[in-house]
N, C-alpha and C positions, 0 to 999 in steps of 0.2 A: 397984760393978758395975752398977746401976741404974741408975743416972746415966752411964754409958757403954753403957747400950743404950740410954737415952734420944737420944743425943746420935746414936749409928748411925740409927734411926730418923730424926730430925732429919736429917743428909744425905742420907738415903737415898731421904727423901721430898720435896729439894730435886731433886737430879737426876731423881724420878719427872717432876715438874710441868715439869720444864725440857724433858723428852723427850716428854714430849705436847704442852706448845706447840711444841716443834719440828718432831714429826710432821703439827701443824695447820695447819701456812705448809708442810712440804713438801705434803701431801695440797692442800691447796689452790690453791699453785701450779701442780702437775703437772697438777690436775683441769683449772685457768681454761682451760690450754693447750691441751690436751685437746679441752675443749669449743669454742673456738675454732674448732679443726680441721674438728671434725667438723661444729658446727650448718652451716657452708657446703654439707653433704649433705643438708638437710633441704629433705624436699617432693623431691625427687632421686630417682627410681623407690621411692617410699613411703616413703623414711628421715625418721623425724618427729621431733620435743624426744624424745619417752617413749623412742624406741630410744635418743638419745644418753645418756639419763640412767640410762638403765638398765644401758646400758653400762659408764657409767662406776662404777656402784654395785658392779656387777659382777665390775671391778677391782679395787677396792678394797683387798680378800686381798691381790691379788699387791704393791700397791703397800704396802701393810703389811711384807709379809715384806724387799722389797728397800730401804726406808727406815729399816728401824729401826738396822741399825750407825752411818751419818748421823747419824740423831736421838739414838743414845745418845753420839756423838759432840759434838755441841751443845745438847744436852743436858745434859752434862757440864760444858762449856763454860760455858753460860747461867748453871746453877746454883750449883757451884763458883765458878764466875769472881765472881758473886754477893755471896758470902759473903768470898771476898777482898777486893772492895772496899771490904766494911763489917769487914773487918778480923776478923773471925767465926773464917777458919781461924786466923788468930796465936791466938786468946781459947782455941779449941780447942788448939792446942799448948798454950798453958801452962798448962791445967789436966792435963797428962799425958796426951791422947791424940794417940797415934803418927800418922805417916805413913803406916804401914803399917796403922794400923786405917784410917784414913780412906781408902786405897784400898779396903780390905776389903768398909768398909757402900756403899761406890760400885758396890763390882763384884757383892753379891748382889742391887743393884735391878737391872742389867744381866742379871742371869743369868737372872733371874726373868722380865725384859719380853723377854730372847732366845728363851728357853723358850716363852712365849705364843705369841712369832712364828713356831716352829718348828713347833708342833703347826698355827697355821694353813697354814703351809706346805703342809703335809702331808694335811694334813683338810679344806680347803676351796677352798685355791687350787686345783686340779686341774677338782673341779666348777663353781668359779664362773669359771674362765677359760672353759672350755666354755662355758655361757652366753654369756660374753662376745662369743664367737667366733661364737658363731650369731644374735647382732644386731649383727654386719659387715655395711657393705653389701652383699656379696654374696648377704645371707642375704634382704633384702627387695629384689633386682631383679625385674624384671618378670616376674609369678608365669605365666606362659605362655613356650615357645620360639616359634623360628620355626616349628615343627610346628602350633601352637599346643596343643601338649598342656603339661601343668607338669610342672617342672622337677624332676628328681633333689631339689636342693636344698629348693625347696618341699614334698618328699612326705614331710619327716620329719613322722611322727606322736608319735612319741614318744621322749623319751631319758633315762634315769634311770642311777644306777650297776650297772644290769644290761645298758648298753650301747645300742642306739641301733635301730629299726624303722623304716624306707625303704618306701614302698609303688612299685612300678615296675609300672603297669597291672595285670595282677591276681596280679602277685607280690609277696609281704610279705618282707623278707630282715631281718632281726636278726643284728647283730654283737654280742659282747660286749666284745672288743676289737678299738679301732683306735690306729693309729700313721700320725706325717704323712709315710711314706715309702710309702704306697701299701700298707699290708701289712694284714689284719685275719686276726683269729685267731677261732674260736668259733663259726661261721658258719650260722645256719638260714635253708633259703629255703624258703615255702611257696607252692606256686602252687594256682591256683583256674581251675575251669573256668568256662563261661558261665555258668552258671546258680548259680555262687560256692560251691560246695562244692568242698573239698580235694580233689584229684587226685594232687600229689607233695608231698611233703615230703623235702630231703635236708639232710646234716648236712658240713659242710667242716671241717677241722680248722686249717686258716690257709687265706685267697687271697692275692695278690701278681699286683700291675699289673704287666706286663711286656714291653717290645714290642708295644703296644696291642692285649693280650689279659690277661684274668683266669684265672690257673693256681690251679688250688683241690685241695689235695692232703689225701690220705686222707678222702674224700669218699661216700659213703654214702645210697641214696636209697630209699625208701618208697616204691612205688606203690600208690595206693591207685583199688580198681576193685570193684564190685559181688560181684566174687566172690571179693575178698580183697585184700590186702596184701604187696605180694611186693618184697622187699627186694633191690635191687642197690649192690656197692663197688665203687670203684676206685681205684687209687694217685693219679692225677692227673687231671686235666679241666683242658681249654681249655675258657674262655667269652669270647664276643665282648661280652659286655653282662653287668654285674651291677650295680654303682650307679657313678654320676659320679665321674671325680676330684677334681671340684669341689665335690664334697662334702664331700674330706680339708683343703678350706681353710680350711673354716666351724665344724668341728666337731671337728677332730682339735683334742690339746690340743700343744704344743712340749714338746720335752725341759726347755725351760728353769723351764718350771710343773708337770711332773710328779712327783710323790711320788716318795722314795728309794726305797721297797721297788716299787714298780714300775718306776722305773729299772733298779734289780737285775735285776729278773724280765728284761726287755727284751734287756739287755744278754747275760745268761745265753742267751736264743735268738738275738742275733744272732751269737756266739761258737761257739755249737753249727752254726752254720749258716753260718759261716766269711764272716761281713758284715761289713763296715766300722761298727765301735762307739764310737768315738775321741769325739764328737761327744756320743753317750747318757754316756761315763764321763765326757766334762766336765760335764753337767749333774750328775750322779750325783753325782763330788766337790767339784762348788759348793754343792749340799747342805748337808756338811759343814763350805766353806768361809766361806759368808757368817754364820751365826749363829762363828764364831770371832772371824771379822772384826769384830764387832759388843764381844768381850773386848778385839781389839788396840786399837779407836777409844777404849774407857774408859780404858784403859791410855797411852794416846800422850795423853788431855786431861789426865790430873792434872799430868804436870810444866809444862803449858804454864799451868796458871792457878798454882802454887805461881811459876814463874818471871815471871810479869805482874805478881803481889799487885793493887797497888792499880793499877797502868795499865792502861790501855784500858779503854772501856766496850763496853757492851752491843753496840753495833755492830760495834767490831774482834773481837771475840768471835766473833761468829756471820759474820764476813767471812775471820777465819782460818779455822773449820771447816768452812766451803763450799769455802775453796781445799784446804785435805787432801783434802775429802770428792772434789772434782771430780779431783784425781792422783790417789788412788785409784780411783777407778770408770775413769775411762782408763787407768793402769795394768791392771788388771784385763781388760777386753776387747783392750787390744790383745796380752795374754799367752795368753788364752781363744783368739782368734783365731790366731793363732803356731803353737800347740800345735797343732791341728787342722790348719794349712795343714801346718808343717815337719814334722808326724811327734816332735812334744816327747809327751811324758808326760804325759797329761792332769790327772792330780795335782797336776803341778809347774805346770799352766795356772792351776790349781783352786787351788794353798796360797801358790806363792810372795809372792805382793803381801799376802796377809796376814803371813806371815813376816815380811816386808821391812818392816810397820807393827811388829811385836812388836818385832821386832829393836833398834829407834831406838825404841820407849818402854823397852825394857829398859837403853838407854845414859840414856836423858832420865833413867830414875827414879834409875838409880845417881848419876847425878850431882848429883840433888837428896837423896839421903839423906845 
């Protein structure tokens, strides 16, 4: 029995090193290109190296979360395929361990580096996209308008997970949530007179951009005057001016980087408020679908290195996982995209192309067993 965990271990820790050098060449390719892109912006209304870099640090998360089914795919590949060459899996069959253990200690290093990528998902991508977003160039154009006063975008002072403070002349406004559809929920605006003492404070319960006016509903106001405090509500208010839209492009984060359970939440008021959601549930059930997806890729490598053995090197290896990995990932968007145009089931956007992988390694394996 020690000697077959030894040996789980042993593959287990083959396809770990195989899926970090392969997340090293994707992280690195995707970055070079990247960088490419954007140093052509530098010196460019103040976009300098440190924003591209930082930029790109920034990503990081998200390119983590969406590489790893890839990487545990040629990773797979690299490793296994490996050990076929040297003949290592036959040595392992005929000491008595199965096909079925050797998927086994394959699929809990998978499970384990899906898990990682899932909590980053979840826990970091969201915040670090946001930074990302707010060193676009849009974020360093020319800190003055034509007014020459600065910019909406320029007056963020500050933005942490308690949401986000805009200064707009001697108004401070604090959202806690925003969304890239123009909509923010939680809403404090504080204004200041001359001489920078509080005047009003009122409290919005969502705004919503709409026909080039800001509707800010169950909305609540403080006036504050020498001789008290005298509080007014109302169901709804129009405002001509509260912050930029240009703002929601810098800072807002996409459905596509957003945490599940905020999805949920989202999704829950755009339904209660009878909004088009089709767009939030694909994000929502890609969630669920990519770390899957990252079990079908382990799953579809084994039979393709037991059926290799000792043909192909290193390079047709990692030339067939690029091509699975590229029909998948276009499978995928152009289904993402379908579902959303034609009115499909966003689930079915969201699982099928993973199924469609499970499916044909569930023929591949039987056929090698």
């Amino acid at each position: 029995m020690n000697v077959f965990k030894h040996f789980d271990r042993y593959l287990g820790r083959t396809v770990f090193v195989g899926t970090l050098f392969a997340l090293l060449v994707l992280f690195s390719i995707d970055s070079i290109i990247d960088f490419i892109n954007d140093i052509e912006s530098v010196d460019d209304r103040g976009f300098t190296v440190g924003h591209v870099m930082l930029r790109l640090l920034f990503e990081m998360p998200q390119r983590l979360y969406e590489f790893m089914p890839t990487a545990l795919l040629l990773g797979a590949l690299i490793g296994l395929g490996g050990l076929a060459a040297k003949s290592e899996l036959v040595a392992l069959r005929s000491v008595g361990i199965s096909k079925l253990r050797i998927i086994w200690s394959v699929l809990k290093v998978g499970i384990v580096l899906i898990g990682i990528s899932v909590w980053v998902g979840e826990m970091v991508v969201p915040t670090a996209q946001g930074y990302a977003n707010s060193l676009s160039k849009s974020q360093v154009r020319d800190a003055k308008n034509t007014n020459g006063e600065i910019g909406d975008i320029e007056k963020i002072s500050l933005r942490s997970k308690y949401g986000i403070w805009v200064r707009d002349n001697n108004r401070y406004i604090n959202a806690q949530e925003i969304y890239p559809d123009y909509r923010m929920r939680d809403i404090w605006i504080y204004e200041l007179d001359e001489q920078y003492k509080l005047k009003r404070a009122s409290f919005a319960k969502q705004a919503v951009y709409e026909n080039d006016v800001w509707r800010l509903s169950d909305i609540k106001h403080s006036l504050i005057s020498n001789s008290g405090v005298e509080t007014v509500a109302a169901e709804e208010e129009h405002w001509e001016r509260l912050v930029s839209t240009e703002l929601f492009d810098v800072i807002t984060v996409k459905p596509e980087f957003m945490g599940a359970i905020k999805l949920k939440k989202y999704i829950g008021y755009l339904e209660d408020n009878e909004l088009d959601s089709k767009r939030y549930q694909l994000a929502y059930f890609n969630r669920f679908a990519v770390p899957l997806s990252g079990i079908a890729m382990l799953l579809l490598a084994v039979p393709f290195v037991f059926r290799s053995a000792r043909a192909g090197g290193l390079g047709q290896r990692i030339a067939l996982g690029i091509g699975v990995a590229v029909i998948f990932n276009l499978l995928s968007r152009v289904l993402s995209n379908t579902s959303v145009v034609y009115d499909i089931p966003p689930v079915v956007g969201a699982f099928l192309p993973t199924l469609i992988v499970i499916a044909i390694a569930s023929i591949a394996l039987r056929k090698m067993a």
